[in-house]
C-alpha positions in Angstrom: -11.0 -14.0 -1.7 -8.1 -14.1 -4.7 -5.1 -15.4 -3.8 -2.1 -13.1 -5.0 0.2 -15.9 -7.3 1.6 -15.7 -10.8 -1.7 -13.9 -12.4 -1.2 -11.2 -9.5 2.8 -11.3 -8.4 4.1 -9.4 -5.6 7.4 -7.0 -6.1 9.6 -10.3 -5.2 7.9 -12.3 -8.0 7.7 -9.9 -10.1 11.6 -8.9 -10.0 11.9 -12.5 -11.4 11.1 -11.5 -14.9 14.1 -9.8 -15.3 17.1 -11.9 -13.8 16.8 -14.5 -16.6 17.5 -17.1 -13.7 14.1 -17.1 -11.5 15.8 -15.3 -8.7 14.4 -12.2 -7.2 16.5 -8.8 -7.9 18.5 -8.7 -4.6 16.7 -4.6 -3.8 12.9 -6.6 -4.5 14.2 -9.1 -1.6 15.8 -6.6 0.9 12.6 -4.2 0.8 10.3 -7.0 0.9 12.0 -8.5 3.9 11.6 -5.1 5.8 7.6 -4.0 4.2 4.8 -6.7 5.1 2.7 -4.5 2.8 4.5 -5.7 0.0 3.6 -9.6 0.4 -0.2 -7.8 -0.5 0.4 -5.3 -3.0 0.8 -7.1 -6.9 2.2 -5.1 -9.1 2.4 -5.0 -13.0 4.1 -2.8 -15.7 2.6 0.2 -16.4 1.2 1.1 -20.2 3.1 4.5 -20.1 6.7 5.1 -18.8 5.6 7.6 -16.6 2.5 5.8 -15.6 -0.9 3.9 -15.9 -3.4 5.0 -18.4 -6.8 3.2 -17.3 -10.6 3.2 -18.5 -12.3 3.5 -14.7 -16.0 2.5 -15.2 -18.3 5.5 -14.5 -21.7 3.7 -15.1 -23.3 0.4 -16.3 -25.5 -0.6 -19.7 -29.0 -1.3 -18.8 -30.6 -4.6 -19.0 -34.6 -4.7 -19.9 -36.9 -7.7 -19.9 -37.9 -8.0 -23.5 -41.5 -8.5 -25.0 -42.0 -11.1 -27.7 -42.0 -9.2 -30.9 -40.5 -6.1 -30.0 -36.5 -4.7 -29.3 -34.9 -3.4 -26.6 -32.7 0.1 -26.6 -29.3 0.0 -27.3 -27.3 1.1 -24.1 -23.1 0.6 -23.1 -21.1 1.4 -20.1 -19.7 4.7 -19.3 -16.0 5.2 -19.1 -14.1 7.7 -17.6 -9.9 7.7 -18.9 -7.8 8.2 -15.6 -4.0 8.6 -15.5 -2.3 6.8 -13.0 1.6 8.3 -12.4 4.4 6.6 -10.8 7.6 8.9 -8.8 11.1 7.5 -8.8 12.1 7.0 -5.0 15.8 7.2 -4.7 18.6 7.1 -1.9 22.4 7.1 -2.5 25.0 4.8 -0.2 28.1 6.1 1.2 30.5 3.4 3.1 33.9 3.9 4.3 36.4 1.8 2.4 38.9 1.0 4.7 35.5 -0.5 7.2 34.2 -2.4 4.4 37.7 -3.9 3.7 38.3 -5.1 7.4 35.2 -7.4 6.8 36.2 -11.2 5.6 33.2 -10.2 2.9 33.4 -6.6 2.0 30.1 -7.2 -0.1 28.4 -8.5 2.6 29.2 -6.0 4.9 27.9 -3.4 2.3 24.7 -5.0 1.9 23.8 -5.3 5.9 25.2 -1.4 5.9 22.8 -0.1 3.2 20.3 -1.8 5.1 19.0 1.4 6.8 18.3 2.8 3.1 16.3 0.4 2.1 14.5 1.0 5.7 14.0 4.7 4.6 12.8 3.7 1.5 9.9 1.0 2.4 9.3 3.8 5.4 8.6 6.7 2.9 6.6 4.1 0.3 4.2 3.6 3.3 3.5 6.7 4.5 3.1 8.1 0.8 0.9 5.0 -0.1 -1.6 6.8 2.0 -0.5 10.6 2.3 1.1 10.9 -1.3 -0.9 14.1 -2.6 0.3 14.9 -6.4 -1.6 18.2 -6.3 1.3 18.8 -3.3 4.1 17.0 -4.8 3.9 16.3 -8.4 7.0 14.3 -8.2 5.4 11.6 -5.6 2.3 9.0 -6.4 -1.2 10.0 -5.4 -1.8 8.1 -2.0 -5.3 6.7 -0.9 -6.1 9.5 1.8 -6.8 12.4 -1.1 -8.8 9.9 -3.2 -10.9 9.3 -0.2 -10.9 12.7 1.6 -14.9 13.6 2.2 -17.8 11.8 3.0 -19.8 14.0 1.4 -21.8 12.3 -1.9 -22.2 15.6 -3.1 -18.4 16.1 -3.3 -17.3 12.8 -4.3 -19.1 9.8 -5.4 -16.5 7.5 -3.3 -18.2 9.2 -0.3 -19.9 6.3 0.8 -16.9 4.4 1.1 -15.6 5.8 4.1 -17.4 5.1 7.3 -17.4 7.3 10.8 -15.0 6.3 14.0 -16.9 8.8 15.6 -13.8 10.4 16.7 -13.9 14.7 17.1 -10.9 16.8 17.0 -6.9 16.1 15.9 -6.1 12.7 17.6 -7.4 10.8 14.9 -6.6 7.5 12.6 -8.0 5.7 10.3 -8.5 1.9 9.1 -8.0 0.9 5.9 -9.9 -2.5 4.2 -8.0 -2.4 0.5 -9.2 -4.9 -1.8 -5.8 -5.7 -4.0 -6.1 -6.8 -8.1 -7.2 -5.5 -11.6 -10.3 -5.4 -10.0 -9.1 -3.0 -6.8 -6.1 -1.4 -6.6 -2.5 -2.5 -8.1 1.1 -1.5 -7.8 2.6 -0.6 -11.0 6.1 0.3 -12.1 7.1 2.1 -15.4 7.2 0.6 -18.2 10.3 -0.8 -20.0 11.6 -1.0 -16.5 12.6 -3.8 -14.0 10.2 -4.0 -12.0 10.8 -0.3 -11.2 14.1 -1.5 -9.4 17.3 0.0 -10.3 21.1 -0.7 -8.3 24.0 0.9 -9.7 27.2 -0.3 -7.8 29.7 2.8 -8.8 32.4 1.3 -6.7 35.3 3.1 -4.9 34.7 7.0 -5.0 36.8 10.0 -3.3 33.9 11.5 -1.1 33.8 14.6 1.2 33.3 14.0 4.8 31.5 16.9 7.0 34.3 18.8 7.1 34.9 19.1 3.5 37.6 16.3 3.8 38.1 13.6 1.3 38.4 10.1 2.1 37.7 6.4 -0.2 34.1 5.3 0.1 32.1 2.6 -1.7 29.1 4.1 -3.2 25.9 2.4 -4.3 22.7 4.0 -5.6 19.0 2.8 -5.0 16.2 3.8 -7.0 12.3 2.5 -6.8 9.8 3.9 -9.2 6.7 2.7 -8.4 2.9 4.2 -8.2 -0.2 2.9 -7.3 -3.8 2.6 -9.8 -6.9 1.9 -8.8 -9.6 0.9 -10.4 -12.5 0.5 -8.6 -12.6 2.4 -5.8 -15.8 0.6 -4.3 -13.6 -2.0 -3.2 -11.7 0.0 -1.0 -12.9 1.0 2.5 -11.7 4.0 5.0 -12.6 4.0 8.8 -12.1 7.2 9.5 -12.3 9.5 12.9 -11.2 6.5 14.8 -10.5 7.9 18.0 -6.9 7.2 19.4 -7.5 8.2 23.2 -10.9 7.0 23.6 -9.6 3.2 23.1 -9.9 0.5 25.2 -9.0 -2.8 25.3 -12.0 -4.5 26.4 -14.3 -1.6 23.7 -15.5 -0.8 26.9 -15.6 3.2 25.4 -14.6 4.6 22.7 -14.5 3.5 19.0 -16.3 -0.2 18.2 -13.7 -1.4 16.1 -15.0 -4.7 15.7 -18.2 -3.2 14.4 -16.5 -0.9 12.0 -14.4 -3.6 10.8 -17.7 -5.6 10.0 -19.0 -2.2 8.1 -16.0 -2.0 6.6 -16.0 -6.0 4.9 -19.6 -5.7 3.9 -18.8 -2.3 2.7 -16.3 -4.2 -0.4 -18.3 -4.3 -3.8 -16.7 -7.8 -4.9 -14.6 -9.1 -1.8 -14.2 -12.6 -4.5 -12.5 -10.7 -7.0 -9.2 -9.2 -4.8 -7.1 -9.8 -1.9 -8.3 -8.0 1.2 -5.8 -6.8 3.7 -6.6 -4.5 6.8 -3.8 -1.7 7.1 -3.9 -0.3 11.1 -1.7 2.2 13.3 0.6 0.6 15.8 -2.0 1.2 18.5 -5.6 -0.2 16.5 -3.4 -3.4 16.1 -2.5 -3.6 20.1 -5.5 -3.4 20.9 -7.2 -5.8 18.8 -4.3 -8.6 19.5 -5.3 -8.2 23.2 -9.2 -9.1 21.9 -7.8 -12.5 20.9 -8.1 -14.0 24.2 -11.5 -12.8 25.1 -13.7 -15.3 25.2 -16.6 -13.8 23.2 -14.1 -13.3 20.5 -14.9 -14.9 17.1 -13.4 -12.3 14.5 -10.1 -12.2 15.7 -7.4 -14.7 15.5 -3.5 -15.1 14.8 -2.3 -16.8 11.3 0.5 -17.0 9.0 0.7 -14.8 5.8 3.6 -15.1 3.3 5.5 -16.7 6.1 4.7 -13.5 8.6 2.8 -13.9 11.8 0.3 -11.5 11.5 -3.3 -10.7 13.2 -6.2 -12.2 11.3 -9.7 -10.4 11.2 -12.2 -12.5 9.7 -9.5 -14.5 8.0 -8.0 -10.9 6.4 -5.0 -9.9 7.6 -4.4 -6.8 9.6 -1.5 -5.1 8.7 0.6 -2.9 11.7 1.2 0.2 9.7 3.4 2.6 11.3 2.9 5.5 8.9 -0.7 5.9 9.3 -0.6 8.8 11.4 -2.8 9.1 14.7 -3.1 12.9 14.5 -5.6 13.2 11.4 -8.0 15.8 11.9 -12.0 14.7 12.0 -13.6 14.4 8.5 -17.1 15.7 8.8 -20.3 13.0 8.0 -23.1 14.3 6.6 
């Protein structure tokens, strides 16, 4: 598998294009800290300002053996344009001026208070990574959960990229297996922008408390425009219908996850050509980590990635995604 580095930065790394020094922007290193999903996701400058513009390949040329003495038809790939867009994630600071001052570092003491927006943001980021629906809210990013919605060829011919938990009902998740790079899918962030990242420090401000009263506050405002393209979506797997209260530790009943996750791997098109990460509710990632120590166990293991501890499946990492809701209603196989 491709190993994000400078041909496929992450946010932090890619914030260092625009600090003239090599140092991350100080908002790419605070929402990194808090999002492991960003140590997978690399992300480039969009072509548009408001987006990516991309040729998504519809079909291949043909290739004929050829006779001695005679041609072959002329034949090229299909294309189909898509347009990627980005939305412009924002959150505004408000700290009392006379708390700050009674730090020995006032700036510090902002910093580790605005803390809690940049948790909002990277919380929000997740959940519309995989929920974002544009045809909903045109202001957002289109999400991977409406891109691969049915399991139906006739409907969509990323059908067969989704594979069946076997769960019924409301009370279900899903796994993701996304294969990251030009040749998956990518972050990207407008262009003519830093990175997407904007921090405006507008100082000492008379604000109005909830009473209507005034009183000095430091403000600070965040913004993070970002969107995500993808452009193959054959190297991209969803799980889906994966039964929340049928699990057990032991896969005694309910969903096989360790099967599905083996679907789900050989289900990549070109597993060489991006970064593979494994995204999982809180409770799929439980139970797996208890599978470690059973002695039959050969997928499952605990590694380092990007200096995290994190649950290895097959040497990909599996991602504890809090987002990914566990009440998803049961998409229907054919």
């Amino acid at each position: 598998m491709a190993v994000i580095g400078n041909t496929m930065p992450t946010l932090l790394e890619a914030s260092k294009l625009y600090t003239g020094d090599g140092t991350p922007l100080p908002v790419a290193e605070l929402l990194t800290e808090q999002n492991p999903i960003l140590d997978d996701i690399p992300w480039f400058e969009s072509n548009q300002t408001t987006g990516e513009r991309l040729a998504v390949r519809t079909g291949l040329p043909s290739a004929v053996y050829r006779k001695l003495n005679a041609g072959i038809p002329a034949s090229k790939s299909r294309y189909a344009d898509v347009t990627e867009s980005t939305g412009m994630l924002t959150s505004l600071g408000k700290i009392d001026k006379a708390l700050a001052d009674l730090s020995p570092n006032p700036a510090d003491f902002r910093v580790r208070e605005n803390m809690g927006h940049f948790t909002a943001m990277n919380q929000t980021f997740a959940d519309r990574l995989f929920y974002g629906d544009t045809d909903i809210n045109p202001e957002q990013f289109l999400g991977f959960a409406p891109r691969f919605s049915t399991a139906d060829p006739d409907d969509a011919e990323n059908a067969v990229q989704l594979i069946n938990g076997g769960g019924t009902g409301t009370d279900n998740s899903s796994i993701w297996l996304i294969g990251w790079g030009k040749e998956g899918a990518y972050g990207i962030y407008p262009k003519g922008s830093k990175a997407g990242l904007v921090h405006k420090d507008y100082g000492e401000e008379l604000v109005k408390d909830a009473d209507g009263n005034e009183f000095p506050a430091y403000r600070d405002w965040f913004e993070w425009h970002h969107g995500i393209a993808v452009k193959d979506w054959r190297n991209i797997v969803r799980v889906a219908n994966v039964d929340m209260s049928a699990l057990t530790k032991d896969a005694s009943a309910g969903a096989d996850l360790i099967d599905l996750m083996v679907q789900a791997v050989e289900q990549i098109n070109a597993p060489e050509a991006v970064k593979l990460a494994f995204y999982v509710p809180r409770t799929v990632r439980s139970f797996l980590r208890r599978q470690i120590t059973n002695k039959d166990n050969v997928w499952l293991s605990m590694g380092e990635v990007a200096g995290r501890k994190a649950v290895q499946f097959d040497g990909i990492p599996v991602r504890r995604v809090d987002a990914l809701s566990v009440n998803e209603s049961a998409i229907t196989f054919p």
